[in-house]
N, CA, C and O of each residue as an XYZ file, in Angstrom:
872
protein
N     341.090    -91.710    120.468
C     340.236    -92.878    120.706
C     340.553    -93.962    119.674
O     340.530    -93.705    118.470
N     340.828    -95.090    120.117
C     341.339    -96.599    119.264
C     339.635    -96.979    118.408
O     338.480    -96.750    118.767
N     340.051    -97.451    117.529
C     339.390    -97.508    115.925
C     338.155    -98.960    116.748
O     337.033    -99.044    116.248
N     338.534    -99.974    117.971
C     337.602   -100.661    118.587
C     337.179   -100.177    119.394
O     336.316   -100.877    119.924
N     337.400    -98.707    120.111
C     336.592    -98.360    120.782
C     335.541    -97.313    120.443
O     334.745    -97.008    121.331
N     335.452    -96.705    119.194
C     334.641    -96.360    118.289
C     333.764    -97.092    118.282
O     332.829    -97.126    119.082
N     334.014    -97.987    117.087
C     332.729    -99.540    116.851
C     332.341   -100.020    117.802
O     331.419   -100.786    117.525
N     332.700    -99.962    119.535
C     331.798   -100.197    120.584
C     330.579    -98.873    120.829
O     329.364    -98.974    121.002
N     331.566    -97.489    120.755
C     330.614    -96.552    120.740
C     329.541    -96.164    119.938
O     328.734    -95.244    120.073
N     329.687    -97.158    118.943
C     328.867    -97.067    117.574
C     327.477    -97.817    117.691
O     326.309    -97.518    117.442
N     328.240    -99.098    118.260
C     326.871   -100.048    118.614
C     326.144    -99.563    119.633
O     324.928    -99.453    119.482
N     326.746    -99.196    120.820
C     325.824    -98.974    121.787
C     325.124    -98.026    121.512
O     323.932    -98.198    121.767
N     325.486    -96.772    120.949
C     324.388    -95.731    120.147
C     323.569    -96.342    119.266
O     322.387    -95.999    119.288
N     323.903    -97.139    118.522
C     322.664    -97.861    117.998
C     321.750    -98.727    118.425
O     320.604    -98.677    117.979
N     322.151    -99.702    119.409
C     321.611   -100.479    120.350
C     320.442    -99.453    121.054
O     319.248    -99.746    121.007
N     321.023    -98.008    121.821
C     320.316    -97.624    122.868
C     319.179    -96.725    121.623
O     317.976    -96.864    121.841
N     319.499    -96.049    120.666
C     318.424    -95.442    119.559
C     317.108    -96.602    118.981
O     316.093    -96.231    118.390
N     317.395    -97.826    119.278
C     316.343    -99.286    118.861
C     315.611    -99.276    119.678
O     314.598    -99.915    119.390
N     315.604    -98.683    120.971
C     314.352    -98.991    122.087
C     313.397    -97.875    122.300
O     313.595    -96.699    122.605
N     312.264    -98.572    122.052
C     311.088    -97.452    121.875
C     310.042    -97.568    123.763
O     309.731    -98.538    124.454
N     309.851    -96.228    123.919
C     309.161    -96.476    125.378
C     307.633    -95.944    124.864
O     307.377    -94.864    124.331
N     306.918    -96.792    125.117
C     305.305    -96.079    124.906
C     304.628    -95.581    126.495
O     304.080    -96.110    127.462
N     304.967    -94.523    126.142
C     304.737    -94.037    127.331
C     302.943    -93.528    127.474
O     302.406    -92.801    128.310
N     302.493    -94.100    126.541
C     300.712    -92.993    126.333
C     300.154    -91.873    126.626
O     298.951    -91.655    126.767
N     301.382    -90.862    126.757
C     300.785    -89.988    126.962
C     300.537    -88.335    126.002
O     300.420    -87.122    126.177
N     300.566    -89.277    125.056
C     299.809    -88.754    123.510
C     298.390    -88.979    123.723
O     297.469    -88.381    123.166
N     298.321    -89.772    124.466
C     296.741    -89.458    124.625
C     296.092    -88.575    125.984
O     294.978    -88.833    126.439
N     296.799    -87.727    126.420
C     296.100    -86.889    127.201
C     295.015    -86.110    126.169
O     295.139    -85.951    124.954
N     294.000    -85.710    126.975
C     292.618    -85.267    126.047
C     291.468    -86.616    125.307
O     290.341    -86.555    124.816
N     292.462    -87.779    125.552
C     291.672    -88.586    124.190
C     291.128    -89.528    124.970
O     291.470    -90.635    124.554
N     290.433    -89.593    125.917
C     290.268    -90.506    126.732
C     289.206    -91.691    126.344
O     288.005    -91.423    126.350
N     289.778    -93.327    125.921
C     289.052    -94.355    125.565
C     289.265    -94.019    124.374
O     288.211    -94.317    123.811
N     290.087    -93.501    123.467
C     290.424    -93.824    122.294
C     291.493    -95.035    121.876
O     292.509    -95.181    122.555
N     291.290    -95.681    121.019
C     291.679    -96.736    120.890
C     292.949    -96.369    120.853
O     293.160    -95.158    120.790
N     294.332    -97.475    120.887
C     295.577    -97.108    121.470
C     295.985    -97.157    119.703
O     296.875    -96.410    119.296
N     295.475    -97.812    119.026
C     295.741    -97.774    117.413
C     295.755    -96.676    116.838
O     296.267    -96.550    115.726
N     295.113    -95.538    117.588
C     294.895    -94.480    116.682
C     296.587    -93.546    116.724
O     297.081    -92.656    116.032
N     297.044    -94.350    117.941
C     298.697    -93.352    117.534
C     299.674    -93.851    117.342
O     300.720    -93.225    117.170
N     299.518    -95.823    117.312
C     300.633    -96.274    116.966
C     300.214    -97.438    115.940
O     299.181    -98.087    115.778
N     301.924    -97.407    115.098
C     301.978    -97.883    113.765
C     303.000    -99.285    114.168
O     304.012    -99.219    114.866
N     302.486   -100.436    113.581
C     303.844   -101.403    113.711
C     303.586   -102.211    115.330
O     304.380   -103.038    115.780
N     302.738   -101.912    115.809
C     302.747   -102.590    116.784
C     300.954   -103.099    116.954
O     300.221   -102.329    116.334
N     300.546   -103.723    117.352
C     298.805   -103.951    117.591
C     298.539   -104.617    118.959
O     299.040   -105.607    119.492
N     297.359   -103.540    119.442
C     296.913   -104.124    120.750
C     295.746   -104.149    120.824
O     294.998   -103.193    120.622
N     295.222   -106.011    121.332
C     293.905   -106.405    120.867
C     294.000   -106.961    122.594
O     294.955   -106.884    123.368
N     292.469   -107.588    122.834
C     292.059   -108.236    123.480
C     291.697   -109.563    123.348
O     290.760   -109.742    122.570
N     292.202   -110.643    123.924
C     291.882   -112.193    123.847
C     290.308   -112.078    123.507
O     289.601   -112.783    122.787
N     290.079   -111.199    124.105
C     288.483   -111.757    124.205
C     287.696   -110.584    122.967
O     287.475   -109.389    123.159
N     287.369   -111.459    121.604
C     287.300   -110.561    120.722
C     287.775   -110.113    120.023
O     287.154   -109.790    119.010
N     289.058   -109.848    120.139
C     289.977   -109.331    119.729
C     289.864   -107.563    119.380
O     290.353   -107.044    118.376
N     289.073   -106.796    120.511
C     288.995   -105.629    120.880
C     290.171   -104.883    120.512
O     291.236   -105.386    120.156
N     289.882   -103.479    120.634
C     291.275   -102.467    120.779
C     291.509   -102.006    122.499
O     290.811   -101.750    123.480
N     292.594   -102.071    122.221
C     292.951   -101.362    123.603
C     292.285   -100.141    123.730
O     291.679    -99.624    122.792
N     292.377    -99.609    124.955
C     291.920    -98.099    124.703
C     293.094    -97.001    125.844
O     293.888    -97.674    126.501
N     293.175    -95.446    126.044
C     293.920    -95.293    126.992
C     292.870    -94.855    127.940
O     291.795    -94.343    127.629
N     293.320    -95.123    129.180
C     293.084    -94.112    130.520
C     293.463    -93.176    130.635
O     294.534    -92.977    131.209
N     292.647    -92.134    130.075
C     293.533    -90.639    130.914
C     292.631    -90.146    131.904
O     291.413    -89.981    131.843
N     293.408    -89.951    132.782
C     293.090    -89.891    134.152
C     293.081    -87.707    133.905
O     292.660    -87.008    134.826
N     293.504    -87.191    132.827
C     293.339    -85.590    132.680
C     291.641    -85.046    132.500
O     291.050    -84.085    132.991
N     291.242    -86.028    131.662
C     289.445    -86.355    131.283
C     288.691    -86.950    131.690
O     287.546    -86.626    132.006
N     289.446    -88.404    131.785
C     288.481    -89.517    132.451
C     288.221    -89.148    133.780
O     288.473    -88.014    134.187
N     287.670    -90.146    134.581
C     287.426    -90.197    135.876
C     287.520    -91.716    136.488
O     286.542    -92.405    136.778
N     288.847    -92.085    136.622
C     289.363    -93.622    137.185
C     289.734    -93.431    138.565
O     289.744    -92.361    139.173
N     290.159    -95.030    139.173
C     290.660    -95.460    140.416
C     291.846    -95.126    140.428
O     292.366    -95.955    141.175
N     293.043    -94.068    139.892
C     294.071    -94.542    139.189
C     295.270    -93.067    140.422
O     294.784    -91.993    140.777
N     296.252    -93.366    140.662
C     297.181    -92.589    141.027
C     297.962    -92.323    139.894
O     297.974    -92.898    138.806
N     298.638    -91.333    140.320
C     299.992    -90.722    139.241
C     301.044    -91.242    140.016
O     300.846    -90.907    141.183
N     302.206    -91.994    139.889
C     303.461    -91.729    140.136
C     304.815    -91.106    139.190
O     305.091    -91.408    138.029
N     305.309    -90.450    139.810
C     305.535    -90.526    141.604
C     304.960    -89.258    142.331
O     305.251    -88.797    143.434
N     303.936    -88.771    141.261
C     303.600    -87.697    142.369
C     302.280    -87.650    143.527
O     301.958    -86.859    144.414
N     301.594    -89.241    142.876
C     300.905    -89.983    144.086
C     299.551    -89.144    143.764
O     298.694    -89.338    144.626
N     299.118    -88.174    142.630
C     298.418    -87.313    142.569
C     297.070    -88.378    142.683
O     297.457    -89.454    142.228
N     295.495    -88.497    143.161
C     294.096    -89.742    143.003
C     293.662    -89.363    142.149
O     293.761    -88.147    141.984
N     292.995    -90.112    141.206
C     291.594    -89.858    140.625
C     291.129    -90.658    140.745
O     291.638    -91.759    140.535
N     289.425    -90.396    141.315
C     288.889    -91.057    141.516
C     288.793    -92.091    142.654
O     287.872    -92.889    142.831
N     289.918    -91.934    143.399
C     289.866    -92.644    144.478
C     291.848    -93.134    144.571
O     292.502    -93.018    145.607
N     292.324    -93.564    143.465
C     293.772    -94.153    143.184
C     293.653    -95.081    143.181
O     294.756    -95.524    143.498
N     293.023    -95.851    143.032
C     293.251    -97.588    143.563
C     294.663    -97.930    142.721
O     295.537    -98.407    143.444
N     294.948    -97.799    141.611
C     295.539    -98.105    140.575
C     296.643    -96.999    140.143
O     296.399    -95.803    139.988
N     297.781    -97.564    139.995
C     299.347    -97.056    139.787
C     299.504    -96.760    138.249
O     299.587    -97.781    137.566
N     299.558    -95.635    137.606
C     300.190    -95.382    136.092
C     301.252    -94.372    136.562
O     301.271    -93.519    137.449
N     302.293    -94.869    135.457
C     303.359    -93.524    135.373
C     302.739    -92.200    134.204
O     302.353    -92.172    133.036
N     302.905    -91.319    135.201
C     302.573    -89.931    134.337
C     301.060    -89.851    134.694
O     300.652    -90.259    135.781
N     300.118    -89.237    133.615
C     298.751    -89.346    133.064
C     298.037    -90.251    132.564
O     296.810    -90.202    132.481
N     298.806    -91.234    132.156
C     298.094    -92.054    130.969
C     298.199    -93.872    131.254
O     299.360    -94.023    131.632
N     297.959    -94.359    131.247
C     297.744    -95.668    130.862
C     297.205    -96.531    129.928
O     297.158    -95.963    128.837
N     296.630    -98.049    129.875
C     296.120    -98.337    128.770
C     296.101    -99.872    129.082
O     296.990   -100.688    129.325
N     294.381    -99.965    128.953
C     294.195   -101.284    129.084
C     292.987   -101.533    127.742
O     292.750   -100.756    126.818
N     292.281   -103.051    128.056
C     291.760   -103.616    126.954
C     290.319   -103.131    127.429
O     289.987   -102.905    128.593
N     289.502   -103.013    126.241
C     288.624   -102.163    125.847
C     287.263   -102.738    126.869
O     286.284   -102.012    127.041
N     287.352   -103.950    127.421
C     286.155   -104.547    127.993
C     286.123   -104.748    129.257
O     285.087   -104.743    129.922
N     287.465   -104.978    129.775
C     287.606   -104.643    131.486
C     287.364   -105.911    131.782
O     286.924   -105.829    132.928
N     287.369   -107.676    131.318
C     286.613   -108.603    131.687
C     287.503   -108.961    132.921
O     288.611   -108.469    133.136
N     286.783   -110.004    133.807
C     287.006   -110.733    134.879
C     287.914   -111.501    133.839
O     287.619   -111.840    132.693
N     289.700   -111.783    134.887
C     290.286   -112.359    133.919
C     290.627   -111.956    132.783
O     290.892   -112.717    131.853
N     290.657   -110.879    132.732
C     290.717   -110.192    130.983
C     292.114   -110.803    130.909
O     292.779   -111.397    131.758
N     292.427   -110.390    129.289
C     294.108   -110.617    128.925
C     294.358   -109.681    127.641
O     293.515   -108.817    127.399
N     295.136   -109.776    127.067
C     295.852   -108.067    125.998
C     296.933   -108.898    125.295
O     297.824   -109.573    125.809
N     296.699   -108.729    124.230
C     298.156   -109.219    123.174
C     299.235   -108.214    122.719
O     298.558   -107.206    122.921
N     299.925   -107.931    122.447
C     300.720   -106.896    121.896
C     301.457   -107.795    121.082
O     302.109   -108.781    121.426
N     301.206   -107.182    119.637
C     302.079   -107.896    118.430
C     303.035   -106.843    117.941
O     302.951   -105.632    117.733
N     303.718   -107.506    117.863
C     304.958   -106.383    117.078
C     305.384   -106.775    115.368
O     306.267   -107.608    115.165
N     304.829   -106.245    114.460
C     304.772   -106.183    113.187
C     306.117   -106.864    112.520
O     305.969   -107.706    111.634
N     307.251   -106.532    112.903
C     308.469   -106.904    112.285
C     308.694   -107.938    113.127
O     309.140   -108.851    112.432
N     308.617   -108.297    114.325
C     308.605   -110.014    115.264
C     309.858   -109.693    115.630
O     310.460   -110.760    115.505
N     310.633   -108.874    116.009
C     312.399   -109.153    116.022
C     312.330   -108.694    117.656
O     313.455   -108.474    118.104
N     311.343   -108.526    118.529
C     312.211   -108.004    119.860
C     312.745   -109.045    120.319
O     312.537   -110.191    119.920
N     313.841   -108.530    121.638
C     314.704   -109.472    122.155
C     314.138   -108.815    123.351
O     315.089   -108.590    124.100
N     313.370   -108.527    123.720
C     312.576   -107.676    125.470
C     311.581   -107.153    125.225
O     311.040   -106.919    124.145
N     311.299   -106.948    126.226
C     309.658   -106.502    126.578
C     309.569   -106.145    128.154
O     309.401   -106.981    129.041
N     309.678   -105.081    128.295
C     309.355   -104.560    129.530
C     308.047   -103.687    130.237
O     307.400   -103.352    129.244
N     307.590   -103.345    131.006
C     306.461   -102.402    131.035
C     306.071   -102.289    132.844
O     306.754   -102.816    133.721
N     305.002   -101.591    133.039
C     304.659   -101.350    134.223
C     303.421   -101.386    134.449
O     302.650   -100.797    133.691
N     302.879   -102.225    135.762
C     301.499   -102.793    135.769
C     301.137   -102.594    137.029
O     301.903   -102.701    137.986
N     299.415   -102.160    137.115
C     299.128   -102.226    138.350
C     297.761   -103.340    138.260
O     297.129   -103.326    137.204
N     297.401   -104.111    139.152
C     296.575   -105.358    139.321
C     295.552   -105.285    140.083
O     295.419   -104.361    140.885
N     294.617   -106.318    139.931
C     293.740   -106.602    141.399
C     294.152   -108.183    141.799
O     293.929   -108.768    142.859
N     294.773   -108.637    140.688
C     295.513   -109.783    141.228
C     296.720   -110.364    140.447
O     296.923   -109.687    139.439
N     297.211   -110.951    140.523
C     298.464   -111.443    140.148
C     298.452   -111.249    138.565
O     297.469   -111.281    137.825
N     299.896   -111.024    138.205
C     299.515   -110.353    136.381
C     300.554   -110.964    136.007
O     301.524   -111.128    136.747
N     300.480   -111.410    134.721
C     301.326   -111.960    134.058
C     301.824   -111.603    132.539
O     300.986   -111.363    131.670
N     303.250   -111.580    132.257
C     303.884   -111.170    130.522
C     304.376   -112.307    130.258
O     305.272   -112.874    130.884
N     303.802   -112.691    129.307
C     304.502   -114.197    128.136
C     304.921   -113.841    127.133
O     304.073   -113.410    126.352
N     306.549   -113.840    126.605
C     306.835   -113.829    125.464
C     306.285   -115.015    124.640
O     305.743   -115.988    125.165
N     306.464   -114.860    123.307
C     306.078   -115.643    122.327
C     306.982   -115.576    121.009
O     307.590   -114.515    120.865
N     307.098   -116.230    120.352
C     307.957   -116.247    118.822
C     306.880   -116.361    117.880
O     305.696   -116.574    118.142
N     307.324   -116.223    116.942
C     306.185   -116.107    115.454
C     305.712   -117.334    115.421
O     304.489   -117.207    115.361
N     306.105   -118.921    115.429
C     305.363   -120.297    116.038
C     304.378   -120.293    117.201
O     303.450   -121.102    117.181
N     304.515   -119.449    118.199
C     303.537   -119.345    119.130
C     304.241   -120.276    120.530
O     303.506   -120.579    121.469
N     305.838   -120.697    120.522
C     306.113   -121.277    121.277
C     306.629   -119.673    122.364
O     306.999   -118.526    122.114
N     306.362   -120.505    123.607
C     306.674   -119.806    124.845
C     307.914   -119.233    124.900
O     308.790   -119.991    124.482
N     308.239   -118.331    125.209
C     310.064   -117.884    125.270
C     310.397   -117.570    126.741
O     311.395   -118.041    127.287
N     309.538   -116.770    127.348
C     309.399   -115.950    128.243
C     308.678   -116.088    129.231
O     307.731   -116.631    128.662
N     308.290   -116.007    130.566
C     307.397   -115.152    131.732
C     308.210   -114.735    132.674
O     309.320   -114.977    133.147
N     307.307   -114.027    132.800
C     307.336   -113.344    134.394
C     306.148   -112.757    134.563
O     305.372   -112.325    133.710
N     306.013   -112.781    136.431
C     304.482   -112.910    136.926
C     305.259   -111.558    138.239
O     306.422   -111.486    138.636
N     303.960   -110.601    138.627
C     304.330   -109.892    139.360
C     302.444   -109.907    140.537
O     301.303   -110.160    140.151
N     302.814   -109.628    141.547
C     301.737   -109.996    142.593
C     300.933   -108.653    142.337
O     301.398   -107.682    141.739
N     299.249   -108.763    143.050
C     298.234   -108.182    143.267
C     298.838   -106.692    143.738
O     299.216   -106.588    144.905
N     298.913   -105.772    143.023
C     299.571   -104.367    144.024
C     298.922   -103.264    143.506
O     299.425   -102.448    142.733
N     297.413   -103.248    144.091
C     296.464   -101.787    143.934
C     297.012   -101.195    145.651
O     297.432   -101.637    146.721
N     296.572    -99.647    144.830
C     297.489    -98.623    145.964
C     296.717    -99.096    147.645
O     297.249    -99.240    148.746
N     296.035    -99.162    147.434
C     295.262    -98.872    148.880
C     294.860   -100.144    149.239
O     294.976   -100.587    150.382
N     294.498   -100.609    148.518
C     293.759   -102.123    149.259
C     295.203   -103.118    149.463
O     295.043   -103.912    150.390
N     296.126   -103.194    149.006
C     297.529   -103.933    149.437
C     298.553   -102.650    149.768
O     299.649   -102.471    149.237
N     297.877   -101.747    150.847
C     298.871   -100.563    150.938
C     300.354   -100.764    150.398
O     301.374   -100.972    151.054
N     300.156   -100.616    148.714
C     301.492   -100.058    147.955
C     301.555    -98.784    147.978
O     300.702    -97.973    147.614
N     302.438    -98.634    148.351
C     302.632    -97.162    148.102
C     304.060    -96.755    147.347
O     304.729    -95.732    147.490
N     304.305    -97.962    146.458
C     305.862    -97.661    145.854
C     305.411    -97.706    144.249
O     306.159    -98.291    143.465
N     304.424    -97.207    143.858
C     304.041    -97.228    142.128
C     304.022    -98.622    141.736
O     304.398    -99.643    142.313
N     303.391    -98.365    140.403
C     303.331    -99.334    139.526
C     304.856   -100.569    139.388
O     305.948   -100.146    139.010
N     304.593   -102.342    139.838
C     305.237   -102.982    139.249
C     305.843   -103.194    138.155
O     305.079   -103.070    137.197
N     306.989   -103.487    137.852
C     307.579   -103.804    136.758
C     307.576   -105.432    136.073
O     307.620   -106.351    136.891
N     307.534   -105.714    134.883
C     307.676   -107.053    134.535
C     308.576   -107.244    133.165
O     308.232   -106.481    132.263
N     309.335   -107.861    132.950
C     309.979   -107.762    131.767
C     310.600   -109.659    131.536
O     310.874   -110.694    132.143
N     310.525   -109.091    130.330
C     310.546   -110.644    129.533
C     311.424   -110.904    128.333
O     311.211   -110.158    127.378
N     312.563   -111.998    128.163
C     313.647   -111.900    127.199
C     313.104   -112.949    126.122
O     312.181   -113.759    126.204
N     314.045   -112.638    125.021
C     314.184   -113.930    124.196
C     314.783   -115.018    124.670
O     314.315   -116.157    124.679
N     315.817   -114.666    125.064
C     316.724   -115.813    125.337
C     317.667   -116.081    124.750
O     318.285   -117.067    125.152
N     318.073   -115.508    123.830
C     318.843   -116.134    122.457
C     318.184   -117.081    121.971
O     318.966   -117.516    121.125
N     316.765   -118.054    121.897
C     315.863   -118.748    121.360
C     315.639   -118.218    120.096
O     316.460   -118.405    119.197
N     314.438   -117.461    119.892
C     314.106   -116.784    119.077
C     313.386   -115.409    119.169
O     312.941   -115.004    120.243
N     313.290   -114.753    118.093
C     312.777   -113.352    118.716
C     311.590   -113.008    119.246
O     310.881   -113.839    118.679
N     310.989   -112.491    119.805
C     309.730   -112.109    120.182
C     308.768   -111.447    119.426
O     308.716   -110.218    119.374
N     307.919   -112.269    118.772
C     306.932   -111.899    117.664
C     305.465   -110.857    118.437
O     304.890   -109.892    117.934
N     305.220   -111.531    119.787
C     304.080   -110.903    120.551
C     303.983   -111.413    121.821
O     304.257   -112.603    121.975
N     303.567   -110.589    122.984
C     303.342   -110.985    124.383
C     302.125   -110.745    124.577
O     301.514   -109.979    123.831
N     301.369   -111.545    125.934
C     300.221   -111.812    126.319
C     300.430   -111.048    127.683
O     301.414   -111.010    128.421
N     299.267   -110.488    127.777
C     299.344   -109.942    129.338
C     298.000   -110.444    130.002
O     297.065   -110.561    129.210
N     297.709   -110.807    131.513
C     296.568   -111.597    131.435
C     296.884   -111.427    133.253
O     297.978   -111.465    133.816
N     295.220   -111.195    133.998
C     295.493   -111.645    135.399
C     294.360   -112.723    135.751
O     293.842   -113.530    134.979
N     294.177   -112.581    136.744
C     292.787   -113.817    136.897
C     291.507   -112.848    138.151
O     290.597   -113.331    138.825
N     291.958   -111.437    138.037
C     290.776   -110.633    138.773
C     290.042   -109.770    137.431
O     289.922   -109.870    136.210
N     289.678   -108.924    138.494
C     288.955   -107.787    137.573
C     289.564   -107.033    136.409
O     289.289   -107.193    135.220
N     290.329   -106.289    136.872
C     291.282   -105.104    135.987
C     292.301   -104.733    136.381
O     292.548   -104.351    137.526
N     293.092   -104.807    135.383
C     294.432   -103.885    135.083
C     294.531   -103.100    134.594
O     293.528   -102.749    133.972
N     295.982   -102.083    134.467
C     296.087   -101.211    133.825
C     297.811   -101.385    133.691
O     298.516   -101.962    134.520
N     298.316   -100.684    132.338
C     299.575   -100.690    132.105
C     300.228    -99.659    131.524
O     299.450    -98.804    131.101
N     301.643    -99.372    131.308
C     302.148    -98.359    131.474
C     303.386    -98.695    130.882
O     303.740    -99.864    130.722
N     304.333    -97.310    130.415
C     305.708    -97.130    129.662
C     306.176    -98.426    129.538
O     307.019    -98.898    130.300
N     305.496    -99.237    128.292
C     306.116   -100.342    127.512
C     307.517   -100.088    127.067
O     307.748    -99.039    126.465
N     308.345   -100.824    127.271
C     309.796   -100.551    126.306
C     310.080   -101.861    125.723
O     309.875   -102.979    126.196
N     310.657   -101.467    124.467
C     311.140   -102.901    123.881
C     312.002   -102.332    122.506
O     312.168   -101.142    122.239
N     312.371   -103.188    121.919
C     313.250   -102.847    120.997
C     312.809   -103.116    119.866
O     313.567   -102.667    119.005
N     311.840   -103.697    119.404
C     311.162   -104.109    118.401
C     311.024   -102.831    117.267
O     310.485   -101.728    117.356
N     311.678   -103.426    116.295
C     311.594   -102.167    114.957
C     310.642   -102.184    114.248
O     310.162   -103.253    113.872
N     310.043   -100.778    113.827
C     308.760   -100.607    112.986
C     308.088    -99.692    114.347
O     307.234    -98.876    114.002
N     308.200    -99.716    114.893
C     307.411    -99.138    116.387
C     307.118    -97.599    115.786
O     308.182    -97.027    115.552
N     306.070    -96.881    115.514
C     306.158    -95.317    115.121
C     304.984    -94.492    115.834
O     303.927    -95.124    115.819
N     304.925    -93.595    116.277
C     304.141    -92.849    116.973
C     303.335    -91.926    115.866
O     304.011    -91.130    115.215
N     301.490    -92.028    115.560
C     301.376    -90.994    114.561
C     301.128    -89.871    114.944
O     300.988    -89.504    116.111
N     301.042    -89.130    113.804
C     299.981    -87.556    114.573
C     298.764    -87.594    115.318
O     297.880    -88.451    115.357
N     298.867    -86.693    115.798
C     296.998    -86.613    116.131
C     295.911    -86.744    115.562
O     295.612    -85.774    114.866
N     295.112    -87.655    115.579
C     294.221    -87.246    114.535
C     293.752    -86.329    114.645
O     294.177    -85.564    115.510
N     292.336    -85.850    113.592
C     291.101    -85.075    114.053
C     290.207    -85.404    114.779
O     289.662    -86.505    114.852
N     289.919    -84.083    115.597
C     289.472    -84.582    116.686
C     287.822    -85.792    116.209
O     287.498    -86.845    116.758
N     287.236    -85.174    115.215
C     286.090    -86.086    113.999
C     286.281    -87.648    114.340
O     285.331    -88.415    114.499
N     287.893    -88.084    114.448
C     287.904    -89.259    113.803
C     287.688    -90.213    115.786
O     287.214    -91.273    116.195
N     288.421    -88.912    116.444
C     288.467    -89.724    117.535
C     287.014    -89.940    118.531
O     286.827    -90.599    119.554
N     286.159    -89.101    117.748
C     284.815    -89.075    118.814
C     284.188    -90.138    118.044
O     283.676    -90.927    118.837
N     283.941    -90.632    116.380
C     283.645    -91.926    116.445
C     284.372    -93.099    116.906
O     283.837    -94.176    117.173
N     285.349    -92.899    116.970
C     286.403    -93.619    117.737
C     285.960    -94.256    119.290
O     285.711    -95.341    119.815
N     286.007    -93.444    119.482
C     284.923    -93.299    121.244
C     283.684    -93.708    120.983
O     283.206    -94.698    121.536
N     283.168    -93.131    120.287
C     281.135    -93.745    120.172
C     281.636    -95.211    120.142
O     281.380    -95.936    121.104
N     282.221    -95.603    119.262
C     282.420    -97.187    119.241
C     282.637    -98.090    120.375
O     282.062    -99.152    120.616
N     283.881    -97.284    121.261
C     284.123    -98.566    121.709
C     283.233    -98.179    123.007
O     282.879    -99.010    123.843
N     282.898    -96.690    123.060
C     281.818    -96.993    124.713
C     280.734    -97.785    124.159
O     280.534    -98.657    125.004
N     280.057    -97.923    123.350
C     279.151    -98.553    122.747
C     279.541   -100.146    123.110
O     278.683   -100.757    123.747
N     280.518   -100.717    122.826
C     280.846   -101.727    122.842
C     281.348   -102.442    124.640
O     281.487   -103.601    125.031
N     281.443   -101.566    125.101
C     281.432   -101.183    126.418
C     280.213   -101.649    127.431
O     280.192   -102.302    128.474
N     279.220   -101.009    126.635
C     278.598   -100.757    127.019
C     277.209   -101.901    126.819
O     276.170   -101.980    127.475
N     277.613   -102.580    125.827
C     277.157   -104.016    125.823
C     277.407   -105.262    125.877
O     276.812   -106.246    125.439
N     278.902   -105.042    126.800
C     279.803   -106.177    127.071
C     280.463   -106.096    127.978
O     281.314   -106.975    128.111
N     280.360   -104.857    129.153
C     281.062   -105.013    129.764
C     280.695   -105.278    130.853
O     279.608   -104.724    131.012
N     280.935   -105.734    131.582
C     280.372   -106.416    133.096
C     280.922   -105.716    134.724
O     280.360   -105.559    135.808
N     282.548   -105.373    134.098
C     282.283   -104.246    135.368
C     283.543   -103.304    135.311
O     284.646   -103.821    135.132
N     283.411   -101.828    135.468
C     284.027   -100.708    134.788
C     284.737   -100.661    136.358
O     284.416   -101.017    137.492
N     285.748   -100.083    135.782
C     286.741    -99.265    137.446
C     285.582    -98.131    137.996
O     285.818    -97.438    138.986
């Protein structure tokens, strides 16, 4: 093998080892625990408040939500996650929206998988707060817009502009839900589990908070 085709094999192993997939499903068991409690380097808040995310697990919980691809309901399916798990913002608002910051600001993508009650949207952003990015993907709950092909995809570049410091996710209905984020953004780390102690105040909190702000649950 020639000494440049090494240093291609070199980069692309390094290139493809930089992309992290959050797949949430570290949180099977933890259902409505905040999404902070397992990741480091990245933060997911809510416009409104600036809430924690929380996950859906559809193993504990009891949601609108399908599995793909094995199409498995809970609760009825209205709503597409890959695997078990998903993860939306802690209040469910009409119109809600979700930030995801990435600690070190360097991605060049942002990809993920979304299911809607209406049209959903990913905006890149740079550390100035100027626009880099969208893309918009249409209304696609399982049953009421008979999808039956899983969760949409949406993904969003730099551009060679500048890097991607944080994206906005945002629809103009009720609720979403989202799924296996990928991006390349460094610092990204998955923690341990906590105790289980830390995650039931964890939970008291945000159903609490839920529960005096929220206007309407799946």
């Amino acid at each position: 093998m020639t000494i440049s085709a090494l240093v291609s094999l070199f980069l692309i192993s390094a290139t493809a080892s930089a992309v992290t997939t959050m797949t949430f499903e570290e949180f099977i068991g933890f259902d409505q625990a905040p999404i902070a409690t397992f990741y480091s380097g990245v933060t997911f808040q809510s416009g409104a408040g600036g809430s924690d995310w929380v996950a859906r697990d559809t193993v504990s919980g009891s949601y609108n939500i399908s599995s793909w691809p094995s199409g498995t309901a809970y609760g009825g399916g209205w709503y597409w996650i890959y695997g078990n798990v998903g993860a939306t913002t802690a209040l469910d608002y009409t119109g809600n929206d979700g930030i995801i910051s990435f600690d070190d600001k360097n991605a060049t993508f942002v990809e993920l998988g979304y299911c809607a009650n209406s049209a959903f949207h990913l905006e890149a952003y740079d550390a100035g707060g100027n626009l880099l990015d969208t893309d918009v993907g249409q209304a696609n709950l399982r049953y009421i817009n008979g999808n039956e092909s899983g969760p949409g995809t949406l993904h969003v570049d730099w551009n060679g502009l500048d890097y991607i410091a944080y994206v906005i996710v945002h629809d103009t209905g009720n609720f979403w839900v989202v799924d296996n984020i990928i991006t390349d953004a460094t610092g990204i780390v998955t923690n341990p589990i906590p105790a289980p102690g830390a995650i039931l105040l964890g939970g008291i909190g945000v159903s609490l908070v839920g529960w005096l702000r929220r206007r309407r649950t799946l």
